[in-house]
C-alpha positions as protocol buffer text, in pm:
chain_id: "A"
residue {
  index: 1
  type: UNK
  ca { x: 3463 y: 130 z: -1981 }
}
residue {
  index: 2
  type: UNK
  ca { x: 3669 y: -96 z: -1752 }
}
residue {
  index: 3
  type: UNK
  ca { x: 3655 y: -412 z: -1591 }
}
residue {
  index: 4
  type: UNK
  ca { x: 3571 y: -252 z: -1253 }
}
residue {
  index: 5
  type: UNK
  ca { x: 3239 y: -89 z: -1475 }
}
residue {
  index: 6
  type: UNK
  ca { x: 3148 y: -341 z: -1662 }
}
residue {
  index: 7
  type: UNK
  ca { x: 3100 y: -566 z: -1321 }
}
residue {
  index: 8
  type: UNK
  ca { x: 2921 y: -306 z: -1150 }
}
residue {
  index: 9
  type: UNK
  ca { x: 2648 y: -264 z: -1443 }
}
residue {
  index: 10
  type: UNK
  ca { x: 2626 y: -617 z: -1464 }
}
residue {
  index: 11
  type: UNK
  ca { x: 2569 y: -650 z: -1065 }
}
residue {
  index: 12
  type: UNK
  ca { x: 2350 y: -335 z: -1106 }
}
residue {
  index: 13
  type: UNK
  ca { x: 2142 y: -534 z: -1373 }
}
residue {
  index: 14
  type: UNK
  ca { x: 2132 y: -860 z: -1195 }
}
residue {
  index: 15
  type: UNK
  ca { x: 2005 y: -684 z: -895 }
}
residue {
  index: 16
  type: UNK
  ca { x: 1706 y: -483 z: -1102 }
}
residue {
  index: 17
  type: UNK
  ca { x: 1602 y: -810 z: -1252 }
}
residue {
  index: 18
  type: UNK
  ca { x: 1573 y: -975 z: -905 }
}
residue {
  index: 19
  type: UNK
  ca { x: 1419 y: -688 z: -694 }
}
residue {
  index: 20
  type: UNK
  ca { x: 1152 y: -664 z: -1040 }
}
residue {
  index: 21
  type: UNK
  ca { x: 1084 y: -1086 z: -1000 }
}
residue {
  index: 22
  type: UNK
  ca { x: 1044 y: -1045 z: -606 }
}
residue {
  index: 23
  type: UNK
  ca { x: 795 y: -748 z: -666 }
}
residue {
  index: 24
  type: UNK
  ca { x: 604 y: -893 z: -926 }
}
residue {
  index: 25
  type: UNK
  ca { x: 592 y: -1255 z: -783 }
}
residue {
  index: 26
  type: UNK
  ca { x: 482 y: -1054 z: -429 }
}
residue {
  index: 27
  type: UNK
  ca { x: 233 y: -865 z: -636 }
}
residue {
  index: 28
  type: UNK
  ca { x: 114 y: -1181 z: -779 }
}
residue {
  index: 29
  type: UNK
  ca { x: 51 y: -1335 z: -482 }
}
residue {
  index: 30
  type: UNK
  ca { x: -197 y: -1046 z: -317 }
}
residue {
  index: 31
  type: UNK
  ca { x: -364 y: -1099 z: -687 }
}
residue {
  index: 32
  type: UNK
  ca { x: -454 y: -1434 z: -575 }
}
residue {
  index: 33
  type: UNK
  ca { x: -524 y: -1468 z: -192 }
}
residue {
  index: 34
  type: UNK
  ca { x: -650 y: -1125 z: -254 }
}
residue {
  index: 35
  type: UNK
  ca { x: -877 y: -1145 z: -575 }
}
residue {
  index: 36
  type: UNK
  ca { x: -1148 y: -844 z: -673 }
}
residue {
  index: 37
  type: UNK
  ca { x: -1435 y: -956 z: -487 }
}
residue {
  index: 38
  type: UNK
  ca { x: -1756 y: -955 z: -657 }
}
residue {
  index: 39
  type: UNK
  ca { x: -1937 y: -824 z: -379 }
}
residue {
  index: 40
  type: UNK
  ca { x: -2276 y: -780 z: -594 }
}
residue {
  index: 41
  type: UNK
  ca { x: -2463 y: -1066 z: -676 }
}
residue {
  index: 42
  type: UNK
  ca { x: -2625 y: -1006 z: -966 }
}
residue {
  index: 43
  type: UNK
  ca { x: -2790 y: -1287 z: -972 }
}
residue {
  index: 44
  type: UNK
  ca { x: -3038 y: -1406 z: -640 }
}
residue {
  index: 45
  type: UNK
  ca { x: -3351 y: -1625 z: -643 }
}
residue {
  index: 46
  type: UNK
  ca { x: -3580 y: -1360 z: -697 }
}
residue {
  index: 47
  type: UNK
  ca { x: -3499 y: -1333 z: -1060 }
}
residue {
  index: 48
  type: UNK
  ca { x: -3580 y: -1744 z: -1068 }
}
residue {
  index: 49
  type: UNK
  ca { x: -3943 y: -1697 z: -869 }
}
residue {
  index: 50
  type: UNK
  ca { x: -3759 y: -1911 z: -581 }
}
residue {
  index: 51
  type: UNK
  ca { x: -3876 y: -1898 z: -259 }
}
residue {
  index: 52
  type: UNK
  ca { x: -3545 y: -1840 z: -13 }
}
residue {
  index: 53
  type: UNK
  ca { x: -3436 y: -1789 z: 324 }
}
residue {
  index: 54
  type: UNK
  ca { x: -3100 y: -1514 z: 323 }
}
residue {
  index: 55
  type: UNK
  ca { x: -2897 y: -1721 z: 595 }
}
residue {
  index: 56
  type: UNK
  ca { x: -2586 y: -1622 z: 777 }
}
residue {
  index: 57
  type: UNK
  ca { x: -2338 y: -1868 z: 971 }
}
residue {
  index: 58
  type: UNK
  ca { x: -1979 y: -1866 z: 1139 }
}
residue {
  index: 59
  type: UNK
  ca { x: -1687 y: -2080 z: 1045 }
}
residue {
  index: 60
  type: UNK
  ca { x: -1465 y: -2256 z: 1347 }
}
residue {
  index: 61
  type: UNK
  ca { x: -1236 y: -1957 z: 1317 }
}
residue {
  index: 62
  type: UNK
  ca { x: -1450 y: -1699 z: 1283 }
}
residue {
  index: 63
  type: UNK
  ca { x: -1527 y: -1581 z: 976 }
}
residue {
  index: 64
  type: UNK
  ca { x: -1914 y: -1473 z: 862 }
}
residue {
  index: 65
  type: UNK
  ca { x: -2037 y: -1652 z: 599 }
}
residue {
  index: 66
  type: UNK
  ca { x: -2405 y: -1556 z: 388 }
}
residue {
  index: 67
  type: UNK
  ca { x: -2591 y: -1788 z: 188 }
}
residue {
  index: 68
  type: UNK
  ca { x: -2951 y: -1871 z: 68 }
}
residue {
  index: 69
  type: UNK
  ca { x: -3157 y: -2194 z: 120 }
}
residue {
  index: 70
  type: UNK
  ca { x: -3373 y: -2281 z: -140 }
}
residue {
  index: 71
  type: UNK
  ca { x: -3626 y: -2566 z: -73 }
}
residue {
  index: 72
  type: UNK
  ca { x: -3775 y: -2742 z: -380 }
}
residue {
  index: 73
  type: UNK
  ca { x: -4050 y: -2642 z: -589 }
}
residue {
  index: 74
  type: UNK
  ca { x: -4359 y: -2724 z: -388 }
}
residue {
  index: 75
  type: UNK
  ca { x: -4148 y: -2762 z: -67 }
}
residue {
  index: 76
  type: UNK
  ca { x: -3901 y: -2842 z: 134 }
}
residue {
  index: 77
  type: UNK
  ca { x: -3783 y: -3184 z: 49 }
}
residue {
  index: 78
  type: UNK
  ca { x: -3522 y: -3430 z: 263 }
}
residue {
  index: 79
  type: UNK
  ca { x: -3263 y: -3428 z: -16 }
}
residue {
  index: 80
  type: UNK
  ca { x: -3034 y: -3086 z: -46 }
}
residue {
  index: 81
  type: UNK
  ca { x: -2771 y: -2966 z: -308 }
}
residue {
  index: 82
  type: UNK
  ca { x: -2458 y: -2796 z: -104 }
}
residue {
  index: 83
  type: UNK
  ca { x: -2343 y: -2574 z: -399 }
}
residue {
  index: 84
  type: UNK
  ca { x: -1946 y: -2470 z: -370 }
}
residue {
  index: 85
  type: UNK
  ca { x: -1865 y: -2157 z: -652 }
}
residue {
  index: 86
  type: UNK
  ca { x: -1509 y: -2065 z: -827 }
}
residue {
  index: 87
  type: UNK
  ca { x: -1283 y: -1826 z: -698 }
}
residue {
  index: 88
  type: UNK
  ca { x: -1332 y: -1469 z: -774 }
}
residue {
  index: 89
  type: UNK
  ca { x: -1693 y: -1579 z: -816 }
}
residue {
  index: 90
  type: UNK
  ca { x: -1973 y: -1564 z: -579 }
}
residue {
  index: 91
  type: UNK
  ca { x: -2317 y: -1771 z: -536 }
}
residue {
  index: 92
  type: UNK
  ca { x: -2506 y: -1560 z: -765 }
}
residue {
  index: 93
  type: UNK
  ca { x: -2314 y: -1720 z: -1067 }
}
residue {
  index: 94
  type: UNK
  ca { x: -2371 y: -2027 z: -965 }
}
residue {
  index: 95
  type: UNK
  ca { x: -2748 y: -1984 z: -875 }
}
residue {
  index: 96
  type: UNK
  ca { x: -2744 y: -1910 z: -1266 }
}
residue {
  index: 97
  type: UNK
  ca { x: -2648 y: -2208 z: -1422 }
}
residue {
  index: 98
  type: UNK
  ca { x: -2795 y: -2415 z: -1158 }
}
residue {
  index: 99
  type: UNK
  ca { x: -3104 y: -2283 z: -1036 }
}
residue {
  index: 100
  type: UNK
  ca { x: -3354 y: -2520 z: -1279 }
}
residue {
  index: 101
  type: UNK
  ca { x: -3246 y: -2848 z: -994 }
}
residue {
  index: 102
  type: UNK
  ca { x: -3503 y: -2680 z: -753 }
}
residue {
  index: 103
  type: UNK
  ca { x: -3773 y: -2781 z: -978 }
}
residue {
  index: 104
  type: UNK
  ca { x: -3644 y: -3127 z: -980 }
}
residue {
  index: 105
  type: UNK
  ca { x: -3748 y: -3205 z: -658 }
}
residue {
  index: 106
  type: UNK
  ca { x: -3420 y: -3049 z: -476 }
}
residue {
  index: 107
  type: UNK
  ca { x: -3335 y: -2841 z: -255 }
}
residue {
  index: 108
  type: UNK
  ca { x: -3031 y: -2581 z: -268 }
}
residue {
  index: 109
  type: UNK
  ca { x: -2808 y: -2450 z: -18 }
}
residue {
  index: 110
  type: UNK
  ca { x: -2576 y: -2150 z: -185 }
}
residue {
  index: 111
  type: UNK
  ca { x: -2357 y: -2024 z: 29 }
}
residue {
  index: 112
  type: UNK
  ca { x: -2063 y: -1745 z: -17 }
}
residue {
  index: 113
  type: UNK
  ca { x: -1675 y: -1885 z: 65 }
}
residue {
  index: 114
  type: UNK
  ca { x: -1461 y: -1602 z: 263 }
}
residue {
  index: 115
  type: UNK
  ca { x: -1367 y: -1309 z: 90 }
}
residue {
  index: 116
  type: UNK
  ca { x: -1629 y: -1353 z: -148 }
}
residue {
  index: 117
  type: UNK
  ca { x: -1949 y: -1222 z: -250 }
}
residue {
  index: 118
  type: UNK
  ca { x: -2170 y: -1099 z: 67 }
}
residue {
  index: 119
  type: UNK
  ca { x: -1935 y: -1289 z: 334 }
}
residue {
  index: 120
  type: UNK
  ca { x: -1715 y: -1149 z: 538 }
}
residue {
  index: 121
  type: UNK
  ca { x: -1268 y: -1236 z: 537 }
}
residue {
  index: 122
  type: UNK
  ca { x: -1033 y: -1081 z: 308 }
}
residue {
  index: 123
  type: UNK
  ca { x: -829 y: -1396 z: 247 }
}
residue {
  index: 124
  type: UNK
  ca { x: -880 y: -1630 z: -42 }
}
residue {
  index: 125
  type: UNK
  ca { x: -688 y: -1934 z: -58 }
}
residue {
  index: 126
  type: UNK
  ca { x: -815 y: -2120 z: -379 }
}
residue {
  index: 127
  type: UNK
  ca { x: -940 y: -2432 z: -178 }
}
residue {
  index: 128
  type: UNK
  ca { x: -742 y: -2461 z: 180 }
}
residue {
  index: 129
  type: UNK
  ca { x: -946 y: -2239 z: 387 }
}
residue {
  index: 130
  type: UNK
  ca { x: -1267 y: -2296 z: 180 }
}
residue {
  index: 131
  type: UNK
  ca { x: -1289 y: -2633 z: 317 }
}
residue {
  index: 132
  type: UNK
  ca { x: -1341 y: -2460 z: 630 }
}
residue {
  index: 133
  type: UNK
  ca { x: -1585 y: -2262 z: 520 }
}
residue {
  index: 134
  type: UNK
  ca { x: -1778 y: -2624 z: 353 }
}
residue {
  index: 135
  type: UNK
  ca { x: -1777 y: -2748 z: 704 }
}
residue {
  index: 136
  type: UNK
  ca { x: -1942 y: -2491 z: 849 }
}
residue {
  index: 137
  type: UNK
  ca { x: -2204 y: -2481 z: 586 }
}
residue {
  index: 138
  type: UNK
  ca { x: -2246 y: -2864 z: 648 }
}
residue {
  index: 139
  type: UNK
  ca { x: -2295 y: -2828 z: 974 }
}
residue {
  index: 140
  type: UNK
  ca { x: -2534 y: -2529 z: 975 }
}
residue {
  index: 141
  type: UNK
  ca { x: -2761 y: -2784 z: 757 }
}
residue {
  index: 142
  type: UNK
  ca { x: -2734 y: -3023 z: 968 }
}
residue {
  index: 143
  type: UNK
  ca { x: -2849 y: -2858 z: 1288 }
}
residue {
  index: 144
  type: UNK
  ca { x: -3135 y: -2584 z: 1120 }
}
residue {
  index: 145
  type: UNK
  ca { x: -3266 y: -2838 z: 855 }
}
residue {
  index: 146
  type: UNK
  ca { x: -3256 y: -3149 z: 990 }
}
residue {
  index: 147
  type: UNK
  ca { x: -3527 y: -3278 z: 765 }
}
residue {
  index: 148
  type: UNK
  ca { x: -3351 y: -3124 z: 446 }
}
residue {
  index: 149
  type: UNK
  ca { x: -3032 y: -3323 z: 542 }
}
residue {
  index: 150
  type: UNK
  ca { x: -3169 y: -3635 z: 518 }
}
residue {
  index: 151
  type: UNK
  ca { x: -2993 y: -3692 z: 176 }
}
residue {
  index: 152
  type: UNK
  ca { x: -2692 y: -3495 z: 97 }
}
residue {
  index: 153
  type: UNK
  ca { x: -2503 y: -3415 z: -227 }
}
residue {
  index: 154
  type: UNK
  ca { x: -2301 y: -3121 z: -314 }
}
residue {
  index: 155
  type: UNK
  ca { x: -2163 y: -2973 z: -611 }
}
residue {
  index: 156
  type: UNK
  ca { x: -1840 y: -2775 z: -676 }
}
residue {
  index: 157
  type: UNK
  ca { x: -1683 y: -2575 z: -986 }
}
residue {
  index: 158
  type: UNK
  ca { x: -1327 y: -2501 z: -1035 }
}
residue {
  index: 159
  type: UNK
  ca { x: -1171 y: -2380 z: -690 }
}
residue {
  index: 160
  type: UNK
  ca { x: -1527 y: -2532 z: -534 }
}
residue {
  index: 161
  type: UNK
  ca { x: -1471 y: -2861 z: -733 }
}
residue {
  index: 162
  type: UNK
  ca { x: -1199 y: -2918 z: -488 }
}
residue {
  index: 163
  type: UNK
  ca { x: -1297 y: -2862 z: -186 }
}
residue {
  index: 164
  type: UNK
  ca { x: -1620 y: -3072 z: -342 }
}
residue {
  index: 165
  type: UNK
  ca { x: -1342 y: -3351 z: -311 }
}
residue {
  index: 166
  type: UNK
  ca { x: -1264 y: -3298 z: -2 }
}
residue {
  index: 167
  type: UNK
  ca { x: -1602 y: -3281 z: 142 }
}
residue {
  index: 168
  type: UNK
  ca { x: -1682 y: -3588 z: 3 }
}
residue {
  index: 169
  type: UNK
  ca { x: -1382 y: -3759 z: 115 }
}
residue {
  index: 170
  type: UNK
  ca { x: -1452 y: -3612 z: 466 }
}
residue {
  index: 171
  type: UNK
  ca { x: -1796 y: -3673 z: 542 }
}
residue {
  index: 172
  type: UNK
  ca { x: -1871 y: -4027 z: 387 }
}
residue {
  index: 173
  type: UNK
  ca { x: -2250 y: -3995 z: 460 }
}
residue {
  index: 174
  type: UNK
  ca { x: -2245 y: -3762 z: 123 }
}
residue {
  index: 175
  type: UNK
  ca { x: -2436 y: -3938 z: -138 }
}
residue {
  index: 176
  type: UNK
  ca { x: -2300 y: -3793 z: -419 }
}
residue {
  index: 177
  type: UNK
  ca { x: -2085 y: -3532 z: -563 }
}
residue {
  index: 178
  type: UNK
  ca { x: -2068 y: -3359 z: -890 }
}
residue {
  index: 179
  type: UNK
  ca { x: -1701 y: -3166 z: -932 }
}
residue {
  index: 180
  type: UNK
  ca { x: -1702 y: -2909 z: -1246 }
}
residue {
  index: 181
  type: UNK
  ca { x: -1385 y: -2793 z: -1383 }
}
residue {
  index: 182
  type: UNK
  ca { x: -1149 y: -2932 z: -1134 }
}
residue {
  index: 183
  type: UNK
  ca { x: -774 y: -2839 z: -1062 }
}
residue {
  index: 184
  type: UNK
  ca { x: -575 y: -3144 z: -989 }
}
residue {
  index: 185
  type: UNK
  ca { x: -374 y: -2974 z: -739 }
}
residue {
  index: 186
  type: UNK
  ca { x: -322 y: -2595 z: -628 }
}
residue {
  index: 187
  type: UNK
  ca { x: 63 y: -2565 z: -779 }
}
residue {
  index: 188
  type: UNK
  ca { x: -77 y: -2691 z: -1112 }
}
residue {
  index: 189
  type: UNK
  ca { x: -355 y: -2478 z: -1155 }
}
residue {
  index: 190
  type: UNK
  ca { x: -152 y: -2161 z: -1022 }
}
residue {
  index: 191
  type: UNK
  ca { x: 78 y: -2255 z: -1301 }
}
residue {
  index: 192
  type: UNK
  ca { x: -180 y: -2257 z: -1548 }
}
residue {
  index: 193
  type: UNK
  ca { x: -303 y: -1939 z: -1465 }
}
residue {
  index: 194
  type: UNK
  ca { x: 6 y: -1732 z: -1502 }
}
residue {
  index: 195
  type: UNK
  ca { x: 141 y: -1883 z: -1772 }
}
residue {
  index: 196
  type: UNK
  ca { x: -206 y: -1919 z: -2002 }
}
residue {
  index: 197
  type: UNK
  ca { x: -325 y: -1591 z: -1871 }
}
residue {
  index: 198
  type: UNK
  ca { x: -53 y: -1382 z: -1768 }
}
residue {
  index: 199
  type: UNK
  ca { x: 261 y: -1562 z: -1980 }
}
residue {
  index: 200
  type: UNK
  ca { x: 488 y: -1588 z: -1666 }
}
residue {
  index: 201
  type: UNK
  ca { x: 711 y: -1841 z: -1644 }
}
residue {
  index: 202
  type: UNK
  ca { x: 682 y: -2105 z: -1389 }
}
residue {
  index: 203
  type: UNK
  ca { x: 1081 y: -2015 z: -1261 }
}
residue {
  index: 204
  type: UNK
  ca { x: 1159 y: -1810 z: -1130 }
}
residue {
  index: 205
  type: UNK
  ca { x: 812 y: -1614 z: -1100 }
}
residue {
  index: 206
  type: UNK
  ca { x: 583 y: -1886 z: -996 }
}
residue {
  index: 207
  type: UNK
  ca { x: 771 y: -2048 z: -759 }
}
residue {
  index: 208
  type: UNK
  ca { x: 832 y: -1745 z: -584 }
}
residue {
  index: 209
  type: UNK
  ca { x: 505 y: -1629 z: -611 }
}
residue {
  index: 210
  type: UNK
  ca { x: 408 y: -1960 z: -460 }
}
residue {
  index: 211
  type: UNK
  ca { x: 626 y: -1884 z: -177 }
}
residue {
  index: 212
  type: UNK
  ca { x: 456 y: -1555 z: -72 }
}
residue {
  index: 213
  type: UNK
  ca { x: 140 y: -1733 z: -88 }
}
residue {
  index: 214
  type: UNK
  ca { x: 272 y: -1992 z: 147 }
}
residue {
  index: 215
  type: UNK
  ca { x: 385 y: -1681 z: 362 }
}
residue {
  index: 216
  type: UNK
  ca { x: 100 y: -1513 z: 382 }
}
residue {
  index: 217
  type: UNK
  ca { x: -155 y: -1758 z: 438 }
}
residue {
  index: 218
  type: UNK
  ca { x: 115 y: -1915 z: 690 }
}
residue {
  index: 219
  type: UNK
  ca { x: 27 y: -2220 z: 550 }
}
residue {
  index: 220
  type: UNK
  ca { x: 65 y: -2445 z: 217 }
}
residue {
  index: 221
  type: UNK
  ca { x: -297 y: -2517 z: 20 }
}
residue {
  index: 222
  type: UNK
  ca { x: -96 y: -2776 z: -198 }
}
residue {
  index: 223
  type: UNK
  ca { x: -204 y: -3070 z: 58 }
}
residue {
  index: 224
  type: UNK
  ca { x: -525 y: -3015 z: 24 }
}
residue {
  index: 225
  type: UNK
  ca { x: -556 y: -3059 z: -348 }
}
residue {
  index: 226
  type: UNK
  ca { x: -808 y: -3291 z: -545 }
}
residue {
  index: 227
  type: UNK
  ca { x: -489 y: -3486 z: -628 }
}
residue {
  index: 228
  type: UNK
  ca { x: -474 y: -3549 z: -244 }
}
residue {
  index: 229
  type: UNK
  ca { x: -761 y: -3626 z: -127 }
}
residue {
  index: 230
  type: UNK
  ca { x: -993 y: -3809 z: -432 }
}
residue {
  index: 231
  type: UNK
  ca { x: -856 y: -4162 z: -329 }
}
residue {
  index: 232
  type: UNK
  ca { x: -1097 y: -4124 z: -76 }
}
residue {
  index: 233
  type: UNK
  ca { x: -1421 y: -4020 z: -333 }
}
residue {
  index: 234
  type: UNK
  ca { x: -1620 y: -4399 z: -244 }
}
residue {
  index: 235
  type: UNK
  ca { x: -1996 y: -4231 z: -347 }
}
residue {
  index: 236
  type: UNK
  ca { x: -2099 y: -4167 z: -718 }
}
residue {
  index: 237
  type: UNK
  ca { x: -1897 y: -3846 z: -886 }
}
residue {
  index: 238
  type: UNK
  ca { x: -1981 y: -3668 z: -1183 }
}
residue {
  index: 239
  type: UNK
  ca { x: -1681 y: -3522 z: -1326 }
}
residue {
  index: 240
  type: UNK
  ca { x: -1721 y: -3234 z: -1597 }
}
residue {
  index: 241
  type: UNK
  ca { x: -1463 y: -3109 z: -1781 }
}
residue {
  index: 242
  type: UNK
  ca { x: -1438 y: -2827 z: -2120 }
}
residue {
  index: 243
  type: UNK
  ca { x: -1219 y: -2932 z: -2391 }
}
residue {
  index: 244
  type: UNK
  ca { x: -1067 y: -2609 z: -2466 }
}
residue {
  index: 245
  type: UNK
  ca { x: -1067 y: -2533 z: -2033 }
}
residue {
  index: 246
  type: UNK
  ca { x: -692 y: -2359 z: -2016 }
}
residue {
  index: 247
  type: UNK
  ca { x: -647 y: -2386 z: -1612 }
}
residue {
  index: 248
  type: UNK
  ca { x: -774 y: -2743 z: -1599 }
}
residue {
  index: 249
  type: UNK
  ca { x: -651 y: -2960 z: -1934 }
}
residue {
  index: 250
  type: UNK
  ca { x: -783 y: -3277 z: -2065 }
}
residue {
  index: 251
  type: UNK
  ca { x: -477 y: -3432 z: -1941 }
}
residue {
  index: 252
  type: UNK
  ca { x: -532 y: -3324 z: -1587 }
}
residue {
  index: 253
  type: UNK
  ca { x: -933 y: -3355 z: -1543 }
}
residue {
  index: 254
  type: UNK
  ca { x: -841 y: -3702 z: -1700 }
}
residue {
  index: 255
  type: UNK
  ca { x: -617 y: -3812 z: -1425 }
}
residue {
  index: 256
  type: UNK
  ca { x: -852 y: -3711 z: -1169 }
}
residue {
  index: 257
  type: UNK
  ca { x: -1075 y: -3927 z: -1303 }
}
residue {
  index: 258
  type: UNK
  ca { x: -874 y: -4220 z: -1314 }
}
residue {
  index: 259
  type: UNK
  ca { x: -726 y: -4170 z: -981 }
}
residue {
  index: 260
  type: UNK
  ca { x: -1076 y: -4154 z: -848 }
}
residue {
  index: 261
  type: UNK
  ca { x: -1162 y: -4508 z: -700 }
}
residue {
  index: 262
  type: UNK
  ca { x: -1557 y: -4437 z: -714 }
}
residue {
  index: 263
  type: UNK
  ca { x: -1698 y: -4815 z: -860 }
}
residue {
  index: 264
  type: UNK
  ca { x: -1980 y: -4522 z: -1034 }
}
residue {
  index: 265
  type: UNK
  ca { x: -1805 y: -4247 z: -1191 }
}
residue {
  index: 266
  type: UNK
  ca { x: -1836 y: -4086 z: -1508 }
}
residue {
  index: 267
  type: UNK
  ca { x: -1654 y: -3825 z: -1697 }
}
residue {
  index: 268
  type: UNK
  ca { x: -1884 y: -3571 z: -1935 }
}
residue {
  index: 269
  type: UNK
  ca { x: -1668 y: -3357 z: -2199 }
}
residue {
  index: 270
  type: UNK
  ca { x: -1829 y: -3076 z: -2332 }
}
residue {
  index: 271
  type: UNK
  ca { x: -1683 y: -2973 z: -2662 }
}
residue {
  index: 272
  type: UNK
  ca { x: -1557 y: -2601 z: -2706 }
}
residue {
  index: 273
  type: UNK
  ca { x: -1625 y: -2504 z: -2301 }
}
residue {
  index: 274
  type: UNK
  ca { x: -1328 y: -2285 z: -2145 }
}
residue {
  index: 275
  type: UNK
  ca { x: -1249 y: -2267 z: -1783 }
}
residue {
  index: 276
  type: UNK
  ca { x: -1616 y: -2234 z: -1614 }
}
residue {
  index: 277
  type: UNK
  ca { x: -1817 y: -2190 z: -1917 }
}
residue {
  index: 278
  type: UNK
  ca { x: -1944 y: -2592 z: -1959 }
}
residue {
  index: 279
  type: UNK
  ca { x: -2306 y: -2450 z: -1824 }
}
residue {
  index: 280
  type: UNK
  ca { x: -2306 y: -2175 z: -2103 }
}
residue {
  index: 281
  type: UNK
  ca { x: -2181 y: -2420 z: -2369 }
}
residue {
  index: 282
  type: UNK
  ca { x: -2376 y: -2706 z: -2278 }
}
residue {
  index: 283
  type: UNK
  ca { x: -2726 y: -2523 z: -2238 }
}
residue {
  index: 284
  type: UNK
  ca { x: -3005 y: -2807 z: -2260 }
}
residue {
  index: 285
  type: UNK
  ca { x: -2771 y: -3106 z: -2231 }
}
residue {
  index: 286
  type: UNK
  ca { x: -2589 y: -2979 z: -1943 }
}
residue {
  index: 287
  type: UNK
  ca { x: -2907 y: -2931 z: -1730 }
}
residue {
  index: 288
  type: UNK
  ca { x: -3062 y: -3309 z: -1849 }
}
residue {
  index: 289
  type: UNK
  ca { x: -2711 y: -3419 z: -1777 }
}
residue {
  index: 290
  type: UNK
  ca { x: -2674 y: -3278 z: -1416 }
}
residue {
  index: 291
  type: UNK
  ca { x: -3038 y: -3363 z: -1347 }
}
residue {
  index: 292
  type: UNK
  ca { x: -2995 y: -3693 z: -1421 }
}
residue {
  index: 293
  type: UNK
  ca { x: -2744 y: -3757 z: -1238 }
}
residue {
  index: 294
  type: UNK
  ca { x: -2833 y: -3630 z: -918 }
}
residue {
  index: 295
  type: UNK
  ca { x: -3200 y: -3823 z: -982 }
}
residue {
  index: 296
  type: UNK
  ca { x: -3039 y: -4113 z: -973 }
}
residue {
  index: 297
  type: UNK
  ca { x: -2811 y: -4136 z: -675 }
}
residue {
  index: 298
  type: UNK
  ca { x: -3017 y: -3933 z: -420 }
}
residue {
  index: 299
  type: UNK
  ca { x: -3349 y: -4120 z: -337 }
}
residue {
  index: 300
  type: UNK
  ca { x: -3737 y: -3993 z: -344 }
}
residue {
  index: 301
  type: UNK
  ca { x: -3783 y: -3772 z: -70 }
}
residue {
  index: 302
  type: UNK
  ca { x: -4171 y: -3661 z: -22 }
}
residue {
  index: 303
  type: UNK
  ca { x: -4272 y: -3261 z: 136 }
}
residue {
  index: 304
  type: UNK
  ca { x: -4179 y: -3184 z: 499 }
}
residue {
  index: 305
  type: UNK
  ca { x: -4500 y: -3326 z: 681 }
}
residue {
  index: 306
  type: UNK
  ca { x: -4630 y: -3083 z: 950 }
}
């Protein structure tokens, strides 16, 4: 074989190996803006004995959302829970491992993001739209359940632990926010994902795949990270965090924390609890944990008088 050959192989393979890393980054990025929706919620409040109200509500551009309001046990109280889930998760899951707060006295608004569970959009962006879909759920609170809204917390896990940040960067008038298994910023956790699940290396895969993301949403989620917008956090935060969580490391969740200027924050580690699994792990301790601290920062609120 000549010279001539051996360059054209070489070009040949060089061109294979790029068209293959363009594919699979492209591929990679429909995986994630795109994820399997869980479109059955296996889990709803009639499994809990909760009294509910299905409700349905439009986003600033456009895009049906579905949700339930819970009130408390014994009625509708003036101080709500906004719940935010995880991506490729719905509000069923989260009604699971949170459901026991309505007996505490609160009440709990669920609500599907866009392209998940029962709501409508086919674009997921893993926090940058989702804050859209927060402020519509705010504001549908607001306006139907005036009384509910008196006092306002919310609580997010994993992809809803940032826009958790957000929100309560946003809208001051939160009392107090609880973030779960939070990303310190979108590039970091996409990272995380392919290389702990999927073993792809960050170049050239990720950063391409990053690209198409940017592409397709025709916009970059990166500015909206936690790592963005938590210098603005002023209210009590709860931060949870798993020890053996893969997508969010001790070394990240940690520097969310500190960067986190809150004068009453607190970190809880639980030990062994992957990515999303610190309800499962913790079991008793998690729910006196959560319940406390939401009993503490959001006042006494007595039944809606008639």
């Amino acid at each position: 074989m000549n010279k001539a050959e051996l360059l054209n192989w070489f070009l040949f393979a060089v061109g294979a190996i790029a068209a293959f890393a363009v594919y699979t980054s492209y591929r990679k990025s429909a995986a994630i803006i795109q994820p399997a929706r869980k479109s059955a919620v296996a889990y709803n409040p009639d499994q809990f004995r909760l009294a509910h109200e299905t409700i349905d509500f439009s986003t600033a551009d456009g895009v049906r959302l579905r949700g339930w309001f819970i009130p408390a046990a014994g009625g509708e109280t003036g101080r709500t829970i906004i719940f935010c889930h995880g991506w490729c998760s719905n509000r069923g899951e989260t009604l699971r491992d949170t459901h026991f707060l309505a007996e505490q006295g609160f009440n709990l608004f669920y609500f599907d993001f866009r392209a998940s569970g029962e709501s409508k959009g086919s674009l997921s962006s893993v926090g940058y739209l989702e804050t859209r879909d927060f402020d519509a759920a705010y504001e549908f609170l607001k306006v139907n359940r005036p009384h509910a809204s008196e006092t306002v917390a919310v609580f997010g896990t994993s992809m809803g632990g940032s826009v958790a940040i957000y929100a309560a960067a946003k809208y001051p008038e939160l009392v107090c926010v609880l973030a779960e298994n939070t990303f310190l910023s979108y590039n970091k956790v996409v990272a995380n994902w392919s290389w702990n699940r999927l073993k792809t290396p960050y170049f050239p895969l990720v950063a391409m795949t990053l690209f198409f993301v940017r592409r397709k949403l025709k916009a970059d989620p990166e500015p909206y990270s936690p790592v963005y917008s938590v210098a603005g956090v002023k209210m009590p935060v709860m931060f949870i965090n798993g020890d053996h969580d893969d997508l969010v490391p001790m070394a990240d969740a940690d520097r969310l924390f500190g960067m986190c200027p809150s004068e009453k924050k607190q970190m809880w580690v639980v030990a062994g609890a992957s990515h999303g699994k610190c309800a499962e792990v913790g079991g008793e301790v998690y729910r006196d944990k959560v319940s406390a601290f939401f009993k503490e920062h959001m006042p006494e609120a007595g039944p809606e008088k008639e």
